[in-house]
N, C-alpha and C positions, 0 to 999 in steps of 0.2 A: 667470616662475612658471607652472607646469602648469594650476595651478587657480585658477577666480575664487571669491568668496566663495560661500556659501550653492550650496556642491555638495552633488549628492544623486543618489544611485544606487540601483538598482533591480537585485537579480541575476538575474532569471526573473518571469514571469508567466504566469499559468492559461491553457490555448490552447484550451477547450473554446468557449469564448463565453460571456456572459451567459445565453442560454437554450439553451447545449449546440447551439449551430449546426456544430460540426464534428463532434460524433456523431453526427447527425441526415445530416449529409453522407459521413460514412465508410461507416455503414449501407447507405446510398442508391447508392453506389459498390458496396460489395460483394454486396449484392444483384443488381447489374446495373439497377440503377433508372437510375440517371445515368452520366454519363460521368466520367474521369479529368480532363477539361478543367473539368466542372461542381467537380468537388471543388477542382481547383487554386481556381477562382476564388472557392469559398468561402472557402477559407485565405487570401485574399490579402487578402481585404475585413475577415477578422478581423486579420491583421497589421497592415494601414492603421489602424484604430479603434486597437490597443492602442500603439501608437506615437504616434497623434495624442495619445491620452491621458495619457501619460505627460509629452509634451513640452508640451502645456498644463497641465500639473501644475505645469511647473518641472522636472521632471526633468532632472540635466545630462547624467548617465551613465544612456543607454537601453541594454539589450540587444537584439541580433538573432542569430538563429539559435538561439533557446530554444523557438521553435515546433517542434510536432514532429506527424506524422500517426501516430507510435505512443511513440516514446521516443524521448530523447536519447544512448539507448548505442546503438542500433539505426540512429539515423543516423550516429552514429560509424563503424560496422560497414561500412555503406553507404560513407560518404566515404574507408574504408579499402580498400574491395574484400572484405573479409574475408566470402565470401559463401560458405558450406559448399558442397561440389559436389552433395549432392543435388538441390539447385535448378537445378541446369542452366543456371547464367547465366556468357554467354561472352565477357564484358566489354562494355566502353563503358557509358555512362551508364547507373545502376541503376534502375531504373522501375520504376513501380508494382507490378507483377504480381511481381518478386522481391521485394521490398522486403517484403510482403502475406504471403505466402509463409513467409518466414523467422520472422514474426511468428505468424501463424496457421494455417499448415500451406497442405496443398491437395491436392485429391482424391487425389495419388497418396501422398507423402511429408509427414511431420510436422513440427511447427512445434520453433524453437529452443524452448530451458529460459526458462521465465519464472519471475522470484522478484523478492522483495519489494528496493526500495528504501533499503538501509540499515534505518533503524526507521521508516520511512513506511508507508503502503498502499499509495504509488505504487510501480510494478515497473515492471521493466526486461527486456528482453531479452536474452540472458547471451550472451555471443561467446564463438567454438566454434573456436579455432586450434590449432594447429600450426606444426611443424618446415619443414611445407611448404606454408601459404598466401604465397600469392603475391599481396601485399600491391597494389594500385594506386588513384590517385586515381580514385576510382567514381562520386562524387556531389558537385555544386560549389555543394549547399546555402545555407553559412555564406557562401559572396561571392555566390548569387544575391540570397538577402537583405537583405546588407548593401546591395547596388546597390539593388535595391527599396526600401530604407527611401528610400536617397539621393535618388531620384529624387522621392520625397516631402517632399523638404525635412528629413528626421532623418536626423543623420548617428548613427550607432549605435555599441555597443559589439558588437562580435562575439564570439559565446560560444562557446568547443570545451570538449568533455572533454578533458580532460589526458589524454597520453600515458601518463603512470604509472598514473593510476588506471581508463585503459582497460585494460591489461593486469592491472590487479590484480584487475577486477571480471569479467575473463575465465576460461573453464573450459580445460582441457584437452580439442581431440576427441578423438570415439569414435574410439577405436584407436590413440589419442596416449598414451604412459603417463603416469600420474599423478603422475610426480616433476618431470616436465619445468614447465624452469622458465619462464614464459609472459614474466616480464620481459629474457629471451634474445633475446624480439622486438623489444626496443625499436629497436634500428640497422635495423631494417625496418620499419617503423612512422615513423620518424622523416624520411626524404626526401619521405613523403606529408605529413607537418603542414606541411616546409618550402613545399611546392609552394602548399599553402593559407594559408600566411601571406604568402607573395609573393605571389600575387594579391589576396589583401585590403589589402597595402601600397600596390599597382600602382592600386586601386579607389577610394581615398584614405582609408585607416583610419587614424587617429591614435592608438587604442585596442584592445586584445584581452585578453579575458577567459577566462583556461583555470581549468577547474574543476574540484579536487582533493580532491575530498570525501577521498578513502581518506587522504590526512595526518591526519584525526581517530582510526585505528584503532590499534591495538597492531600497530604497524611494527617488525619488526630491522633492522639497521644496512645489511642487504645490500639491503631493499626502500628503505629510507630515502636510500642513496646512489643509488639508479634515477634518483631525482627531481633530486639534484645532476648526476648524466650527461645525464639530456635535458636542462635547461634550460642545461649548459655547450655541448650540440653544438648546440641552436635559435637562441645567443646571435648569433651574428652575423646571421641571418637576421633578430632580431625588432629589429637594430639599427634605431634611428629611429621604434617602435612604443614606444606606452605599454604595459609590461606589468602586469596585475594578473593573480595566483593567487589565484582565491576557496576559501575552504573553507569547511563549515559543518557543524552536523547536534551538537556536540560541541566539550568544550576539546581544544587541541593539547597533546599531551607536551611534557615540555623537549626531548626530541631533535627531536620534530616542527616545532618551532617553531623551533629552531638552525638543521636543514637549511631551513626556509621562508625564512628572512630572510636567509641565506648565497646564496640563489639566483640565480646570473646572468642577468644583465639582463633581470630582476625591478624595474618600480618599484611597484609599488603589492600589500597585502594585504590580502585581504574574512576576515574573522574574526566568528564566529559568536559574539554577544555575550549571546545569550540563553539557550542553552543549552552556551554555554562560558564562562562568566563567571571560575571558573578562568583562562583566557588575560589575562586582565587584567591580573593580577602576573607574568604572564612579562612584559606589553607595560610596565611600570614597571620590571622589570629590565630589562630590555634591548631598545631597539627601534632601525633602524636612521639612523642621519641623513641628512636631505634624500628618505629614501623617506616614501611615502604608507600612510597607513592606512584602508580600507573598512571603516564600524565597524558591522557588524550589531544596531542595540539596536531594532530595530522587527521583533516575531515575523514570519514566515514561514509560520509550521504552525500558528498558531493567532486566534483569531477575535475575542480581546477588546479593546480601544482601546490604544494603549499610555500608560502611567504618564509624558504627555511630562516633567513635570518633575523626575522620579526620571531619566530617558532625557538629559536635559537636564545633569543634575548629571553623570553618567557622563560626557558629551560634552568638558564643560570641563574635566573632570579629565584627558580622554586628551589635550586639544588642548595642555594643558600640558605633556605628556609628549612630545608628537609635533611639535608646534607649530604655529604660524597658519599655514593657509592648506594642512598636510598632511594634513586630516583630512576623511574623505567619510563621510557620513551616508549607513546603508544599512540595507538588508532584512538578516534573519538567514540565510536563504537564498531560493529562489526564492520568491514568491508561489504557484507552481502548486498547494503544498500546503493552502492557505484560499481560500473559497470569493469571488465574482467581486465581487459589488457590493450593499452595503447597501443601494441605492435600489431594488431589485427587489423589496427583503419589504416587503409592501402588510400582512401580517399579524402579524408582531413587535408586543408592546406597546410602550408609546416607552421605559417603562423600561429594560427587557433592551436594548433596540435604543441607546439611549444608552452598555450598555456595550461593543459592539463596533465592532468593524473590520473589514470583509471587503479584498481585496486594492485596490480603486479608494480606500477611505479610507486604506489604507497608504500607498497613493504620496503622497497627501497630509500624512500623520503626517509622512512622510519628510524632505517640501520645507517644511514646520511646522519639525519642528527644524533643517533645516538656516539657513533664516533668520534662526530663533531663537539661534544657536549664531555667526549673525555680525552679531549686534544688531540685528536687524529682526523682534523678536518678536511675535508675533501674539497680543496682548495677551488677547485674546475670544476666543479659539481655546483660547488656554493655559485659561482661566478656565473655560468650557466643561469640557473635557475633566478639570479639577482637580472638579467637579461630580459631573457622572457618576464617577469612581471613588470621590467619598464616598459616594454614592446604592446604590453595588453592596456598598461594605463594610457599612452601617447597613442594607442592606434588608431587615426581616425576612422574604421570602419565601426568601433563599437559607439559614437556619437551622432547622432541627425538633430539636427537643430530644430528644424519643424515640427517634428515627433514630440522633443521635449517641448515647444512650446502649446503644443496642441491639448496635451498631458495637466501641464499647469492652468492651462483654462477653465479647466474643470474643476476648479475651488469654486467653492461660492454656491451651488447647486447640487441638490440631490438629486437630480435625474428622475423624477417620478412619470409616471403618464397622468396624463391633466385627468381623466374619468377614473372613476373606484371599480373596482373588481366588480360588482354587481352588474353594473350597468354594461360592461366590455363584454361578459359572458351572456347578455341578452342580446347585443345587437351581433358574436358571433354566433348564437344559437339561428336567427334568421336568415346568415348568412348559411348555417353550414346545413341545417337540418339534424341534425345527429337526433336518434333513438335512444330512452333514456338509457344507463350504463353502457357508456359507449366502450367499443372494444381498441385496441389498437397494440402496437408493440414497442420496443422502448428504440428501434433503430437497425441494429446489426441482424444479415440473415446468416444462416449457415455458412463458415469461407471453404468452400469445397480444394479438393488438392488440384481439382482443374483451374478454379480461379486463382488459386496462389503460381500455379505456372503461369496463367496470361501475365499476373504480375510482377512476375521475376524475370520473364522476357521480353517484357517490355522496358523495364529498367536497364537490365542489360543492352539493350536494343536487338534484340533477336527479332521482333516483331514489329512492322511500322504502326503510327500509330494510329493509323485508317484500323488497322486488324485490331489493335487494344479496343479502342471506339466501339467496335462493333461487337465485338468479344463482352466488354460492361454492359451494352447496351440490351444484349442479347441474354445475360443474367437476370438485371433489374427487370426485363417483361416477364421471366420465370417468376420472380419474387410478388412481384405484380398481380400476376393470373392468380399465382397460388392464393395472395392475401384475399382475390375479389372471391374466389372458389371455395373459401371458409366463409364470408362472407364479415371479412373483419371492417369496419367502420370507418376508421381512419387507418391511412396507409403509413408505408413506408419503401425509400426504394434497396432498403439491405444493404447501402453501403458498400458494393462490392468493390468500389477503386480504393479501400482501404485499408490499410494491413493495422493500423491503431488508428485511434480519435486522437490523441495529440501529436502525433507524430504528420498525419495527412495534413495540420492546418499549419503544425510549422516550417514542415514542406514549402508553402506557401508564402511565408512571413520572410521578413528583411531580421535580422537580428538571429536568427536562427542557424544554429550548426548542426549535421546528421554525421551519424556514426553508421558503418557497417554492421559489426556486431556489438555496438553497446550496451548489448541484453541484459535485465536485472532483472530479478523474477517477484512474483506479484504475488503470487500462490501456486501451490501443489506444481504444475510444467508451463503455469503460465508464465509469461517472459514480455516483458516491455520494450521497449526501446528509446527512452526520454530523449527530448531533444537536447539539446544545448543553446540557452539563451545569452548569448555573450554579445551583443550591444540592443541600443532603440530598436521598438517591433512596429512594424507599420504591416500594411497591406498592399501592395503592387496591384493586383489583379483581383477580379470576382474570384473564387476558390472552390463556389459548389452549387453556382448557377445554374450551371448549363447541366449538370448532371440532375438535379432537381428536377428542372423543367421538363426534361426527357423525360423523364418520371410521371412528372402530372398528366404529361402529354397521353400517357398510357391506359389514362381511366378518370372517369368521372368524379372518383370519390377525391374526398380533401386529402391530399398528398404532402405530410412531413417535410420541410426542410430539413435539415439536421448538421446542427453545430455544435460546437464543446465553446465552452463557456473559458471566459477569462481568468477565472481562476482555479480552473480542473487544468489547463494549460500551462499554469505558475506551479499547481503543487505537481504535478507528471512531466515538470521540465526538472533538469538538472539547471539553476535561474543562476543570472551574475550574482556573485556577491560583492557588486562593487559602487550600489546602491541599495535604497530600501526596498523590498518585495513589493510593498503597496505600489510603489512607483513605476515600476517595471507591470505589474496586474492592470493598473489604469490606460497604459499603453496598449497592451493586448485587447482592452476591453473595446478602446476607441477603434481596433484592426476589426475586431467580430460587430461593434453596430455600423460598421460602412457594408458588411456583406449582410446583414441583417435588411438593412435596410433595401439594397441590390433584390435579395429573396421576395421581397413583398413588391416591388416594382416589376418583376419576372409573373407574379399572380400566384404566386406561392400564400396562404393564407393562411396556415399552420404553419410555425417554424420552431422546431426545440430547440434551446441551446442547455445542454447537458451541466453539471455541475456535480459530476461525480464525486469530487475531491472537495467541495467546500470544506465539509466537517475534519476533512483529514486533517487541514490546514490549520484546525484549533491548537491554538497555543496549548503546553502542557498543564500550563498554569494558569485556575481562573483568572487570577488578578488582571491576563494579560488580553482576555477573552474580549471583552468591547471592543477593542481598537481592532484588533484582529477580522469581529465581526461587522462593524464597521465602515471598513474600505471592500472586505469581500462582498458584502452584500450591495455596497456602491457599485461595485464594479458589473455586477451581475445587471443593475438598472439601468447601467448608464448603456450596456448592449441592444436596448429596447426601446427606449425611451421615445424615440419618435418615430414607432408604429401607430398607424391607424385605431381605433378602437377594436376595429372589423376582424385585426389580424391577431389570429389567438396566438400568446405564447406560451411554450412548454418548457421545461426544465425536469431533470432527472438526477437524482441521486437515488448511491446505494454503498451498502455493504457498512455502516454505521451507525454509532447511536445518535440519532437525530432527537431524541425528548428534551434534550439539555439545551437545543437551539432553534425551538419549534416556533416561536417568537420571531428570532432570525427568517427563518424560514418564508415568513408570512410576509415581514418587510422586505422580501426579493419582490412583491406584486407582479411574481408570474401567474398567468390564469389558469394553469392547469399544471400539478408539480407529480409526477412520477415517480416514488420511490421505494425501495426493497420493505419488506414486511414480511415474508414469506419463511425464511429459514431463522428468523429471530423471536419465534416464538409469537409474532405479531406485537412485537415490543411496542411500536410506533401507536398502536391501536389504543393503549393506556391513555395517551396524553389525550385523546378527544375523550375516553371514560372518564378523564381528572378535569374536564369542563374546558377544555381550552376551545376556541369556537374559531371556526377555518370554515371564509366564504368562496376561494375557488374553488375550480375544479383540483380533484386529487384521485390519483391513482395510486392504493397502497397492493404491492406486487402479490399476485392471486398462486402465483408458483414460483419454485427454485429453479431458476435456470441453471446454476453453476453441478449440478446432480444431473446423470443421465435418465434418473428417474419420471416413469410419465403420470401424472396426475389425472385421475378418474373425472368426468364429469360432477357428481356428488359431492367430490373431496376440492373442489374450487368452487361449487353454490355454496358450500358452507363454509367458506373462510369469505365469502362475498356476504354471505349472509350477516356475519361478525363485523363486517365493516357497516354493513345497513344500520346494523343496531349503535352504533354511536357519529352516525354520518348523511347528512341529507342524500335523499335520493338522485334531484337533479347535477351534484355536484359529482359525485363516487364514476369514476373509470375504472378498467376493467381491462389485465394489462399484466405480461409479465414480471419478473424482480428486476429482470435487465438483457442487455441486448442477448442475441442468441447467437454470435458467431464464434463461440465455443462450442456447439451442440451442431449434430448432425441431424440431418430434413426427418431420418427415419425418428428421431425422438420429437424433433420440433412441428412435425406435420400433427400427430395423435396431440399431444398436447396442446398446441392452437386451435383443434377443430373440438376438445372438452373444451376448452377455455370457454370458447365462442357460443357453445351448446348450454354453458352454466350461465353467461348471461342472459341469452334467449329464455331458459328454465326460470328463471329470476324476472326478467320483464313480463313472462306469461302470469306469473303468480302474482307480482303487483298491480298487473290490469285488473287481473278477477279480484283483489283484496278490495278495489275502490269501492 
């Protein structure tokens, strides 16, 4: 038999650290602080710890090669060779400085496309092939590591992206047409997996784990057999290997699920049991004999303990279906998505703090049911844990009566504003004056390491808060000067009482829990901090009045409010799961138009409310897409709804493919919508070439902020000029992909002052063109 009792599997875990030691180390690296040698060895000492941890957990089934210094498609990329030729890399082992490169750009040439993760926050770096990449083993990652664990005493599971759902989550290059079909690649792609699963055979692996998320999406028959061709030409390679296909994120279709369990020499599948519950009645129709099942009922993406003896009841039900001894207790997908370790919040009440689990309690929930499931139940563990989820249901702090009743009022009404978009944007044109392609920025300025000290000492209380006050105050007039000194159009005041957008407004909110170090990471060293929405959300107090008005107070020009929107706040929260999301977003939306409307009575006349995260939030599944877009687009209305005509509103997204909800988009009836264009190729740009017709104002992003890279004059008339051609004049803004408070004054000062210089170049040439 393959397996002993009381198996337990683990698909992915968080690679930042506990206190974000590998951003801290990436930073330090790309700065030119430490060496390539200093980094490797910090990665190495967090891969030692999360491996020790796991197999003192009981863990049977560990992963290796889930660590990553930026993403998991990116080292695919890498262990592919597929390394675009602007980079100028001329084979042999892919090293730091490509690798860096392709992710972040670098002084001369720009970084690949980044976009979001499936419906995560986390992103990915999107591979850029062709007819004629010339495919080689580039980087021997996944068996350096696996030896590394070995060497430690943990023999591992090694984890790849699947072949299919590398190619699916790949782009066509520039200059590659757009029909070509990227799964053509597969018989080239494919002698590179062989070469990496014989040496992880050669190395002594007994197990390998390829990871197939794209089986969760609305596949046709032609992608769906891709996955029956690799795993028919890998089969005799992965002879003498255990294999599991994880999927996760989503239920599988019935076709999805036929081609999965038809799969050659295939033994084992990781099936997401949390948010495909669904797949459950496929696995009682039909599942296969003598293969194994990885049964996901312990969340991944989310933070609260799991319900072991509802988890428990699932288990025996499937062990009957699958039978003794074929059934592995597992994560729903990786850990990286929740945050690292409960024993770190020193400030959690014990309440709330009894009703979660960050990823270090998962591993344990995991090797909990798995014992429990082969009769060595943890009696006091169970008991516990059945405790706390009475304690979270009966608690009256997570109920307010007025909230929900205020919530439910709001049937009945779409929330529009009574005048149309044309007419709002002519009586704020008289208001505001703006020059045509007006300039502005999307919010955040540079967080310097002095303003994160005001801000770490003032939380702590090191500092009164006369001295904080004066300290923001004293920032926001720097941001201020600088904007009016470029001579940028509409302001902003930088944000600097902010360490995140969703984090400052949950601050704020009733319903709302904050961790110390609840870090997940978002991309390459960026690092989050979600809140935790664990009851009704209201608003107590104004939230970013008084910091606004200080602001306007500072200058003549029309001065940004700036707010995160209801449901960039639902998808960057860790939300209850103990109602519908909709319900819990219409709450939040009702907290942002009470300060909406505060902003416009203070004489704020410009107000963004951001909405970075709508698109994240799309369901995996069309079918599921309306309803989805539906309450998010409500919610976004109902934050404005009764503004004046006079009072423009903004909205900002980014980092996504917006063409599939450009329609969505339109019915938010924000006046002026900001978002990335810039690093995608100008994807966005198609949908107005393919006749779709957009009467507000729109800002498609003129440069990549997330690149240290600085953009010439020239090189932002002409991507401005690309918008002219399929975009009216008086509508197009001029702006970059998104905030700037990853980037330092020295990159963000020259790039603001082209930006501002290409617009000006552009309204001198359209005066003389009349």
């Amino acid at each position: 038999m393959l397996f002993q009792k009381m198996a337990s599997h683990i698909v992915g875990y968080p690679r930042m650290g506990p206190k974000r030691e590998l951003k801290f180390a990436l930073e330090s690296f790309w700065d030119k602080k430490s060496s390539g040698e200093d980094l490797q060895k910090v990665a190495a000492g967090l891969r030692s710890s999360i491996w020790k941890q796991m197999a003192d957990a009981g863990i049977k089934y560990i992963p290796s090669n889930t660590f990553s210094y930026y993403d998991q498609v990116l080292d695919t990329t890498a262990m592919l060779g597929a390394v675009p030729p602007r980079y100028g890399w001329n084979g042999g082992e892919i090293g730091f400085d490509t690798y860096f490169s392709m992710a972040r750009g670098n002084a001369s040439v720009p970084a690949m496309e980044m976009t979001k993760w499936f419906d995560t926050n986390y992103h990915f770096i999107v591979p850029e092939l062709g007819p004629d990449v010339r495919f080689s083993y580039a980087s021997h990652k996944a068996v350096d590591e696996y030896k590394e664990a070995k060497a430690l005493g943990v023999n591992t599971v090694p984890v790849l992206v699947g072949p299919v759902s590398y190619l699916l989550l790949s782009k066509p290059a520039k200059g590659v047409e757009k029909t070509f079909s990227l799964l053509s690649l597969l018989p080239k792609i494919l002698p590179i997996y062989k070469e990496v699963i014989s040496e992880l055979k050669a190395a002594g692996a007994s197990w390998i784990q390829f990871d197939e998320p794209t089986l969760v999406l609305d596949l046709d028959a032609h992608q769906l057999q891709a996955f029956t061709a690799a795993y028919a030409d890998l089969e005799s390679t992965l002879s003498g290997l255990n294999v599991l296909i994880e999927t996760y994120f989503a239920d599988l279709t019935s076709g999805a699920y036929k081609t999965l369990i038809e799969l050659k020499g295939v033994t084992a599948y990781g099936l997401d049991l949390v948010r495909g519950t669904k797949t459950i009645d496929l696995i009682k129709t039909n599942f296969p004999k003598g293969k194994f099942l990885f049964a996901g009922v312990v969340d991944g993406r989310n933070i609260w303990a799991n319900d072991l003896a509802s988890s428990l009841g699932t288990l025996q039900a499937l062990e009957a279906i699958v039978g003794k001894g074929n059934l592995v207790v597992s994560t729903s997908c990786s850990l990286l998505h929740t945050a690292v370790d409960l024993v770190n919040e020193t400030k959690l009440d014990d309440e709330i703090k009894s009703w979660l689990a960050f990823a270090a309690q998962k591993v344990v929930e995991v090797n909990a049911l798995a014992k429990a499931l082969a009769g060595q139940k943890d009696e006091a563990f169970f008991t516990s844990n059945a405790t706390a989820q009475a304690s979270r249901k009966s608690s009256p702090r997570v109920t307010n009566e007025a909230v929900q009743k205020a919530a439910a009022a709001l049937k009945g009404s779409d929330h529009r504003r009574a005048t149309n978009v044309s007419a709002r944007l002519d009586a704020q044109q008289k208001k505001l004056n703006l020059p045509i392609l007006p300039t502005t920025t999307i919010g955040s300025f540079p967080q310097t390491l002095e303003l994160r000290r005001v801000r770490r000492e003032f939380k702590a209380n090191k500092i009164s808060e006369d001295d904080y006050v004066k300290a923001i105050k004293e920032e926001i007039k720097k941001v201020v000067d600088l904007q009016e000194e470029l001579d940028i159009d509409v302001l902003v005041h930088g944000e600097p009482e902010r360490n995140d957008m969703v984090e400052y407004f949950g601050e704020q909110l009733s319903g709302f829990a904050f961790t110390v170090n609840g870090w997940v990471q978002s991309y390459g060293s960026r690092c989050v901090k979600p809140p935790i929405i664990y009851g009704d959300v209201s608003r107590p107090k104004p939230m970013t009045v008084f910091w606004s008005s200080t602001a306007q107070s500072m200058t003549s020009r029309p001065m940004k409010g700036m707010l995160t929107g209801p449901v960039t706040i639902l998808n960057w929260s860790f939300v209850r799961n103990d109602q519908p999301r909709f319900e819990t977003c219409y709450q939040i939306a009702l907290a942002i138009k009470d300060e909406v409307e505060d902003l416009e009575k203070a004489g704020i006349n410009v107000i963004q409310i951001d909405e970075a995260a709508l698109r994240e939030g799309l369901p995996l599944r069309k079918s599921e897409h309306a309803f989805y877009l539906k309450w998010a687009v409500h919610s976004f209305r109902i934050t404005n709804c009764g503004v004046k005509d006079t009072t423009q509103i903004h909205t900002h997204m980014c980092y996504s493919n917006f063409n599939d909800i450009i329609h969505s988009i339109i019915d938010m009836d924000a006046d002026v919508i900001t978002i990335e264009n810039s690093r995608s190729d100008e994807k966005l740009l198609s949908v107005f070439r393919e006749g779709v017709k957009y009467g507000a104002g729109i800002g498609p992003g003129v440069y990549d902020i997330h690149s240290p890279r600085i953009p010439s004059t020239e090189e932002i008339a002409d991507r401005i000029n690309k918008m002219l051609a399929v975009l009216e004049t008086n509508i197009l803004w001029v702006n970059p992909d998104c905030g700037l408070k990853t980037r330092k004054y020295a990159e963000v000062k020259p790039a603001l002052n082209n930006m501002v210089a290409a617009a000006k170049l552009l309204r001198t040439q359209l005066a003389s063109a009349k």
